[in-house]
DODOTI-195135 format. One record per residue (C-alpha): residue number from 1; x, y, z. Coordinates in steps of 0.2 Angstrom, whole numbers, padded with zeros to 4 digits. Each point is the difference from the previous one (the first is absolute). Example, Ala and Ser with C-alpha at 12.3 -4.5 7.8 and 13.67 -1.06 7.14 Angstrom:
# residues 2
    k   east  north     up
    1   0062  -0022   0039
    2   0006   0017  -0003
# end
This chain:
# residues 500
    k   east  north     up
    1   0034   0068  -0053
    2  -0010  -0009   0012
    3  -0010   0007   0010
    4  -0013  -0002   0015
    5  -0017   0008   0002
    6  -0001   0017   0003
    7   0003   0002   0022
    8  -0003   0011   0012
    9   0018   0003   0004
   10   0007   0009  -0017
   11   0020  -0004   0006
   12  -0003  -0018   0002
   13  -0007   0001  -0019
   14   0019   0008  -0003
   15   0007  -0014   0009
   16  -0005  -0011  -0009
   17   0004   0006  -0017
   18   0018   0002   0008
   19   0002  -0017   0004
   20  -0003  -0006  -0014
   21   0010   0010  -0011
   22   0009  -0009  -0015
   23  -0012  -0013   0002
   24  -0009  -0003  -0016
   25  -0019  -0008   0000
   26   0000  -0014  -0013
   27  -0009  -0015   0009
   28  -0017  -0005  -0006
   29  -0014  -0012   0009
   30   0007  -0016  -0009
   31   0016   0005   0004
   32  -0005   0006   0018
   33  -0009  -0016   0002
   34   0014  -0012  -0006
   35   0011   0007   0011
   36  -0010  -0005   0014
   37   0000  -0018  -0005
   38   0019   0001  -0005
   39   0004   0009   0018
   40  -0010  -0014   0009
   41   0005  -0015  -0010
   42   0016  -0006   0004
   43   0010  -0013   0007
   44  -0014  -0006   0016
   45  -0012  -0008  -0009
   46   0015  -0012  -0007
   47   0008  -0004   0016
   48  -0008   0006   0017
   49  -0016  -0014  -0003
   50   0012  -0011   0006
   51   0007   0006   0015
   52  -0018   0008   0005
   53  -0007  -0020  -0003
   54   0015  -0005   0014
   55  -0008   0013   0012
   56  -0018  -0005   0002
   57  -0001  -0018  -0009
   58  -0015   0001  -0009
   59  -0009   0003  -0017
   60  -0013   0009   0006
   61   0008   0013   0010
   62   0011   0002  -0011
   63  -0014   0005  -0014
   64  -0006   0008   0016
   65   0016   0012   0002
   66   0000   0005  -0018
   67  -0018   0007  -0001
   68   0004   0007   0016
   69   0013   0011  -0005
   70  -0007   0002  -0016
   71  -0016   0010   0006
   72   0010   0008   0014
   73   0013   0007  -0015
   74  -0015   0004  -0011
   75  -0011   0009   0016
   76   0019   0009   0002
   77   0001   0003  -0019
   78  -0020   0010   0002
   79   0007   0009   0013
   80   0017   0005  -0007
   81  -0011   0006  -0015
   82  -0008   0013   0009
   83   0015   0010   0006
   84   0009  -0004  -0019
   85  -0011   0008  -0007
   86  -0002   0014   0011
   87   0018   0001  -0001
   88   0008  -0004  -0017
   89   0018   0005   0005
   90   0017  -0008  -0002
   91   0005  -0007   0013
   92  -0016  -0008   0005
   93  -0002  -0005   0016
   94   0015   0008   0005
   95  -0010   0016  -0003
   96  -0017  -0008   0007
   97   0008   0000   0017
   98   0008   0017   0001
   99  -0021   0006  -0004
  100  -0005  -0013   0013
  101   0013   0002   0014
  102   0012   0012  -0004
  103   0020  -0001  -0005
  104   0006  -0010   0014
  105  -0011  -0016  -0003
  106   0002   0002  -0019
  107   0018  -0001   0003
  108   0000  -0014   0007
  109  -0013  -0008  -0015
  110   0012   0005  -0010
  111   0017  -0004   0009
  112  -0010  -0019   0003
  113  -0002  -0001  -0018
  114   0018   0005  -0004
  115   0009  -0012   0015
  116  -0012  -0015   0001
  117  -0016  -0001  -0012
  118   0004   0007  -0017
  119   0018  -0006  -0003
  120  -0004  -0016   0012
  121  -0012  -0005  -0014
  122   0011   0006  -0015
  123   0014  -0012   0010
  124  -0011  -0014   0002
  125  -0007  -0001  -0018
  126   0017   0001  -0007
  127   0005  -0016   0008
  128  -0014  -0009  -0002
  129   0003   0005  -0018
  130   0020  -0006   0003
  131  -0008  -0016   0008
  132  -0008  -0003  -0014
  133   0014   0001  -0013
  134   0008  -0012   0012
  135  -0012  -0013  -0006
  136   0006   0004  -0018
  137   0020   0001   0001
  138   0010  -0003   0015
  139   0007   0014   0010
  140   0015   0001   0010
  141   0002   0000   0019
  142   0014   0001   0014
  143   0005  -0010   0012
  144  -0010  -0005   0015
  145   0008   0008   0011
  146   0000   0015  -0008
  147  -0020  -0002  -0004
  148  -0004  -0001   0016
  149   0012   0015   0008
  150  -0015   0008   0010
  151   0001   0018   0007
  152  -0011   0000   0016
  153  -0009   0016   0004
  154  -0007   0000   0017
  155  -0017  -0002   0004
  156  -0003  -0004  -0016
  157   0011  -0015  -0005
  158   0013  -0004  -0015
  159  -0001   0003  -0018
  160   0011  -0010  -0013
  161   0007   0012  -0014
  162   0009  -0012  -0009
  163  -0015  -0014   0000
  164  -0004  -0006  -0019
  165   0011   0013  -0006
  166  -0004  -0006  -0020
  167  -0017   0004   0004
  168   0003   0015   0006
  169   0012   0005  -0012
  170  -0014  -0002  -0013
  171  -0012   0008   0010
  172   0011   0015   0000
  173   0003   0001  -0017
  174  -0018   0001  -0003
  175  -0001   0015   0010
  176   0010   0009  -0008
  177  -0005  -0007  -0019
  178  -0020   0008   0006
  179   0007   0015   0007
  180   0007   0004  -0015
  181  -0015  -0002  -0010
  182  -0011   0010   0010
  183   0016   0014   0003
  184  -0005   0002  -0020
  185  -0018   0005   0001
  186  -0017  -0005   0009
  187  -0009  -0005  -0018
  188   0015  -0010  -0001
  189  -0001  -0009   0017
  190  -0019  -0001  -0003
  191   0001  -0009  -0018
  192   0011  -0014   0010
  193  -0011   0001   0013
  194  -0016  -0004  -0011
  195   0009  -0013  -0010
  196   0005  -0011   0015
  197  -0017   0003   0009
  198  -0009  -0009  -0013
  199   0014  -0014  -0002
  200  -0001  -0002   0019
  201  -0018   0000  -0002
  202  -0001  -0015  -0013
  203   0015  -0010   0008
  204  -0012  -0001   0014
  205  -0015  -0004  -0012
  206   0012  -0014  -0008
  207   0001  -0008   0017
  208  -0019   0000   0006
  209  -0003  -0008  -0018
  210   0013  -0015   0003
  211  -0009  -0005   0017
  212  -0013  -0002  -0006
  213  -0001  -0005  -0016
  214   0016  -0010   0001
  215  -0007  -0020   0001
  216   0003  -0006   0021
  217   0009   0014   0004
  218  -0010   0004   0014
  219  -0013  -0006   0011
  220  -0017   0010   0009
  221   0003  -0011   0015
  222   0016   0013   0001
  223  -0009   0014   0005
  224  -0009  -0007   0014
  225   0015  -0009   0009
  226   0009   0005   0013
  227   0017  -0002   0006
  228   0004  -0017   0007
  229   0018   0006   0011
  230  -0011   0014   0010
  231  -0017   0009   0006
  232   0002   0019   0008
  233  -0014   0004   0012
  234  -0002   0016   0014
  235   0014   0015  -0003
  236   0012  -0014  -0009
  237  -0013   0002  -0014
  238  -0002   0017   0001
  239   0017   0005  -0002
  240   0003  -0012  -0014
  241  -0016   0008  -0010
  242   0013   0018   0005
  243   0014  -0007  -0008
  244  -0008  -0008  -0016
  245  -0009   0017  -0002
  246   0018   0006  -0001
  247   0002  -0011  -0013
  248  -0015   0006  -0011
  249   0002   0019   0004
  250   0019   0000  -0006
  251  -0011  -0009  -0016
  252  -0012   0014   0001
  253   0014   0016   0002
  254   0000   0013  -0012
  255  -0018   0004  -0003
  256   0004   0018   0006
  257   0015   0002  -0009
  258  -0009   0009  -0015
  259  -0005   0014   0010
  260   0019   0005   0001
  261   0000   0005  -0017
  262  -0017   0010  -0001
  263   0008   0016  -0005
  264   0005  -0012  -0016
  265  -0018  -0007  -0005
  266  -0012   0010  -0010
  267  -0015   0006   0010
  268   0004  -0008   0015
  269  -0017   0003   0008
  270  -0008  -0013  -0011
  271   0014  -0010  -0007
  272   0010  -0002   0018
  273  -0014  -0008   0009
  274  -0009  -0009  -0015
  275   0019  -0009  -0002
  276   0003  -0003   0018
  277  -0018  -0009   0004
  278  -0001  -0011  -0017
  279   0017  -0005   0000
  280  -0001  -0007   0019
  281  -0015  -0008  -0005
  282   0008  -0009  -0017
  283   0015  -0008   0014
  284  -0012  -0005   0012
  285  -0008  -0011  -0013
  286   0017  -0007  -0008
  287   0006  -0003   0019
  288  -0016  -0009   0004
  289   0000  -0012  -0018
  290   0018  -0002   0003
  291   0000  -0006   0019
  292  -0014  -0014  -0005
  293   0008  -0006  -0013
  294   0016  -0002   0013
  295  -0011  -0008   0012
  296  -0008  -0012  -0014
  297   0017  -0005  -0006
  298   0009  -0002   0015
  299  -0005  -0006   0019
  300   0002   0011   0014
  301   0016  -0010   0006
  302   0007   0000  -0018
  303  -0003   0019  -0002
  304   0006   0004   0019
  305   0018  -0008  -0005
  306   0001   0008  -0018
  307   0011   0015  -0003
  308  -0006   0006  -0015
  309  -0017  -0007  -0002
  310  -0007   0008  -0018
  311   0018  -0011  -0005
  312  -0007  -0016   0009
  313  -0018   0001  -0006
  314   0008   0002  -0018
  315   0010  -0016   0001
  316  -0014  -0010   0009
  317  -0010   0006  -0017
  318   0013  -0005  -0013
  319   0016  -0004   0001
  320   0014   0014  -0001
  321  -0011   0014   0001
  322   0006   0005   0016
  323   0017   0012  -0008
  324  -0015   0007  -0014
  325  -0008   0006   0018
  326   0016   0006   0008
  327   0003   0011  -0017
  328  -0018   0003   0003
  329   0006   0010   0020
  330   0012   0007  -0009
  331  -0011   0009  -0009
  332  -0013   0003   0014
  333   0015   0009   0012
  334   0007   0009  -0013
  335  -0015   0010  -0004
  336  -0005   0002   0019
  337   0018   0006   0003
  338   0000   0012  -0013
  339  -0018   0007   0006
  340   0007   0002   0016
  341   0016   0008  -0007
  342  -0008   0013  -0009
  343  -0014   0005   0012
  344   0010   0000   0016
  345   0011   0013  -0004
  346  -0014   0012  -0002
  347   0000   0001   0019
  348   0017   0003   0003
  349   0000   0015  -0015
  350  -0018   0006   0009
  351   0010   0000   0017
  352   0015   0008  -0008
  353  -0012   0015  -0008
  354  -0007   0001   0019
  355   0018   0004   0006
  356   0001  -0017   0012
  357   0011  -0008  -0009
  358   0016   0004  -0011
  359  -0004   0012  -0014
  360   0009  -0007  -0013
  361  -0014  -0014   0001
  362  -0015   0011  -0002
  363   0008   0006  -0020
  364  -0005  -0007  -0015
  365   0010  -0008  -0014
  366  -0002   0017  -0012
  367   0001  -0012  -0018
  368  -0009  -0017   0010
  369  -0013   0008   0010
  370   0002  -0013   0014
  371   0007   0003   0020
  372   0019  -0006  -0006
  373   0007   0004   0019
  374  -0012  -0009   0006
  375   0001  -0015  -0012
  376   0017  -0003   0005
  377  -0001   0002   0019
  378  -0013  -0013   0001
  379   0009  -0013  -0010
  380   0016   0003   0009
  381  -0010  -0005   0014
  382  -0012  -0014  -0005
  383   0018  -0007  -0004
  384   0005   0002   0020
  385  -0016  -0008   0005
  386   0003  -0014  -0013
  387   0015  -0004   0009
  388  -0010   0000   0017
  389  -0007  -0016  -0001
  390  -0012  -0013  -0006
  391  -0016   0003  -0012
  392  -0010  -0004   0016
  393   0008   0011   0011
  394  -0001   0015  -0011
  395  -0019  -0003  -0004
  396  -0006  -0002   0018
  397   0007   0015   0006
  398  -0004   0009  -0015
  399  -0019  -0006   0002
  400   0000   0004   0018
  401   0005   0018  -0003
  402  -0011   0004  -0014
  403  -0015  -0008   0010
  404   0004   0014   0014
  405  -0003   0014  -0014
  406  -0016  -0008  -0006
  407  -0007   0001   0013
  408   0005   0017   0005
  409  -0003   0005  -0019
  410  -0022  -0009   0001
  411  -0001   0011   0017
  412   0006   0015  -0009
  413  -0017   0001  -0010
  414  -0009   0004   0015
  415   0016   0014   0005
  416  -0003   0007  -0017
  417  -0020   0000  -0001
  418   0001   0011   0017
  419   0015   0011  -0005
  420  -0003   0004  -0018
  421  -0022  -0004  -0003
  422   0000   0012  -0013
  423   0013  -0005  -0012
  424  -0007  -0009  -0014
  425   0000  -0021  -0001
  426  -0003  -0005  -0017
  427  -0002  -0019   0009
  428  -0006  -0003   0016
  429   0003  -0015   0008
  430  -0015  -0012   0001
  431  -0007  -0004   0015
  432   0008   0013   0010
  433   0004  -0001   0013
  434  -0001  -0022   0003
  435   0013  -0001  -0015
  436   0011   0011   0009
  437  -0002  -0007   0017
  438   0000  -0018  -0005
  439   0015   0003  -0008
  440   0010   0009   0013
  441  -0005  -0013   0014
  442   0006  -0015  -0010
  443   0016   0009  -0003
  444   0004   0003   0017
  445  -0005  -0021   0005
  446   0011  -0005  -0015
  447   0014   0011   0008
  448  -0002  -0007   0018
  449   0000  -0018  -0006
  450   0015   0003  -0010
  451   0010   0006   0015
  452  -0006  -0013   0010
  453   0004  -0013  -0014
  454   0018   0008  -0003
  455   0003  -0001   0020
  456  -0004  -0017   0000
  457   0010  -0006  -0013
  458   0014   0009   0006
  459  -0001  -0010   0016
  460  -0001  -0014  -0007
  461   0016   0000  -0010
  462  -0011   0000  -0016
  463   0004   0015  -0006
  464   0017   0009   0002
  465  -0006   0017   0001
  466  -0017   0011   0009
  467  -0004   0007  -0020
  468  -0014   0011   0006
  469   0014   0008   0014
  470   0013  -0001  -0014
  471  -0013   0014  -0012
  472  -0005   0009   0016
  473   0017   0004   0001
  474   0003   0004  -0016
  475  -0015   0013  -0001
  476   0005   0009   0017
  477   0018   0003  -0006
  478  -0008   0013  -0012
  479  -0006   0011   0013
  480   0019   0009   0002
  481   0000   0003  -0020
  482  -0017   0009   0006
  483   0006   0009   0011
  484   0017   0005  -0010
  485  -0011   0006  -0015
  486  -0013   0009   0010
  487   0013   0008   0005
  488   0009   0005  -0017
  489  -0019   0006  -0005
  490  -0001   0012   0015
  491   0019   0008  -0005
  492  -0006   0002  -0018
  493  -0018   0004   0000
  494  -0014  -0009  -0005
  495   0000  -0005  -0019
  496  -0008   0016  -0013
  497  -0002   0011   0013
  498  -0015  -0009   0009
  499  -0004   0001   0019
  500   0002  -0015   0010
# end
């Protein structure tokens, strides 16, 4: 059973072997560290470049972006690794939060993960996995009118349920094929999940080595251009760099997903933290190879009008290859879907054994050894938010609300340096306390620039929905669950006997 370093507080140490319990520790560092790369790696390096290239118009912000994004995930990653190791619980930040700032904001982590992030990302990779296949064999849709019935919610806008109703169709199928897999066992889900991080991995590779190996496929002159249609300058610009950062964060996602399954990884204090930093190093390189090799290939104004770009580079390189690189995001979302299918519901069982959310979540499978309850729940709802709207939709307001509980999550080292100085840290974060602070303030600018690009758009008619009001929204209708099962805890007791 995994455990943390001995604390000060003895019935924290009991807590934690109870919310773990049923879970079985059998992840290693390779394993540890692929899931990391698989988690990240998904469906954004395939498609956002191009809608990112439309939002700022030139190679070298672009490039720009990326590292960007890249460091400020890896400085997050060195910061995460810290409390990870500190705290090698399932549940992970789930858990984090409930040390740092007690139950009512960890609920609302982990209600955020449930409504908007978690099955907001499980949602989006499955149909960017059934947008694929689309690309292979024809789907079926309705009729117009019926694709375009729109619900409106007010203050928010409309969402089109029966909208490519093939693609989600496939999408939810997927769901419930990976749900399945991981419902049978972690070592299970994490045999999948190392195959298709090393397919997703050399898919990428294949595509680098076309561009530029391929004969006239590209061009050097590419990665100096600029857009020819428009030039940003003053707030225009900055709020087109907010919404292309967008684009490479939802790339980014998922490089804290591995500390939801800590209480399943062998000697988390080493493995945990060795896993999280290495593997967000290893994307930031692929992400970086791949992005040239777009911009090499294709000009800005090509890239900014391409829907799939890995697809378009492919096909610029030799002819046809384009439906090897949609098989190719197949395989990329259906390995970052299952990551996040089997480390999400870790936090909804943690939540469950905390006595805030129902109990039947917080039991384990007693033959699989996995959070069954859970499982189910979050596919039933992933499937929902499927239906709520388009890929971009679902990822901006996924990205915006995670972004909120990074930055809460970086300022929480400090919280926990003051409130707990004695409890051992197998890994401190580097550089404290810049790391932390740089981190924290960046999150915070990113988040005002969204809200001020989301406004904007909404203004304008370009967007049919405010997506960061749309996740607020979502978030703060988990405060009467709160309440209802503070309330249930305060008839029956606390869990074990334990004082409040």
């Amino acid at each position: 059973m995994a455990r943390v370093p001995a604390s000060s507080n003895p019935s924290l140490e009991a807590e934690i072997l109870r919310t773990n319990a049923g879970l079985i520790p059998t992840l290693g560092r390779y394993s540890t560290t692929l899931f990391v790369v698989g988690a990240i790696i998904g469906s954004g390096i395939f498609r956002k470049p191009g809608t990112m290239a439309a939002q700022i118009g030139s190679p070298e912000l672009l490039f720009a972006v990326w590292l960007v994004a890249g460091l400020i995930t890896m400085t997050g990653a060195l910061v995460n690794a810290e409390i990870a190791a500190m705290i090698p619980e399932a549940g992970g930040q789930y858990v984090f939060f409930d040390r740092m700032y007690g139950r009512f904001v960890a609920f609302l982590y982990g209600w955020a993960m449930f409504a908007v992030v978690k099955c907001g990302a499980i949602a989006s990779l499955s149909y960017v996995f059934a947008e694929s296949t689309g690309h292979l064999v024809h789907l079926p849709e309705l009729s117009a009118s019926l694709s375009h019935w729109t619900i409106h919610l007010p203050g928010i806008g409309g969402i089109a349920p029966l909208a490519d109703i093939g693609v989600k169709g496939v999408a939810a199928t997927l769901i419930v094929v990976l749900t399945v897999i991981n419902y049978l066992g972690v070592k299970f889900g994490s045999v999948v999940q190392n195959v298709f991080a090393i397919a997703k991995m050399a898919a990428i590779g294949a595509i680098v080595g076309l561009a530029f190996l391929a004969p006239g496929a590209g061009a050097a002159a590419n990665l100096a251009t600029p857009s020819a249609h428009f030039n940003l300058h003053g707030l225009a610009l900055w709020a087109g760099l907010a919404a292309a950062l967008q684009g490479a964060f939802w790339a980014y996602d998922g490089w804290n997903d591995v500390t939801y399954i800590a209480g399943e990884i062998k000697n988390p204090q080493r493995n945990l933290p060795w896993g999280l930093v290495l593997g967000t190093g290893i994307v930031i390189a692929i992400y970086l190879l791949a992005n040239l090799a777009y911009a090499y290939v294709l000009p800005i104004d090509v890239m900014a009008s391409s829907k799939l770009v890995a697809a378009d580079v492919a096909d610029r390189c030799y002819r046809g290859a384009g439906k090897w690189i949609a098989a190719a995001v197949m395989i990329s979302t259906f390995g970052a879907a299952n990551s996040n299918i089997l480390s999400a519901a870790r936090i909804y069982f943690s939540m469950a054994r905390r006595n805030v959310f129902p109990k039947l979540l917080g039991v384990a499978h007693p033959r699989f050894h996995t959070p069954a309850a859970s499982l189910v729940l979050q596919a039933a709802w992933s499937i929902a938010l499927l239906f709520s709207g388009t890929f971009d939709t679902i990822t901006d307001t996924l990205v915006f609300v995670a972004w909120i509980f990074y930055a809460a999550g970086a300022a929480g080292v400090f919280v926990l340096r003051r409130k707990e100085p004695d409890t051992p840290r197998p890994y401190r974060v580097p550089g404290y306390p810049l790391l932390p602070w740089i981190f924290t303030i960046f999150a915070v600018a990113f988040l005002a620039l969204t809200v001020y690009q989301d406004v904007s758009q909404y203004q304008k008619g370009e967007s049919s929905m405010i997506r960061s009001a749309f996740g607020a929204i979502l978030v703060l209708a988990g405060t009467p669950f709160y309440f209802f099962y503070t309330g249930q805890r305060r008839k029956s007791g606390p869990p074990d006997g334990s004082k409040e």
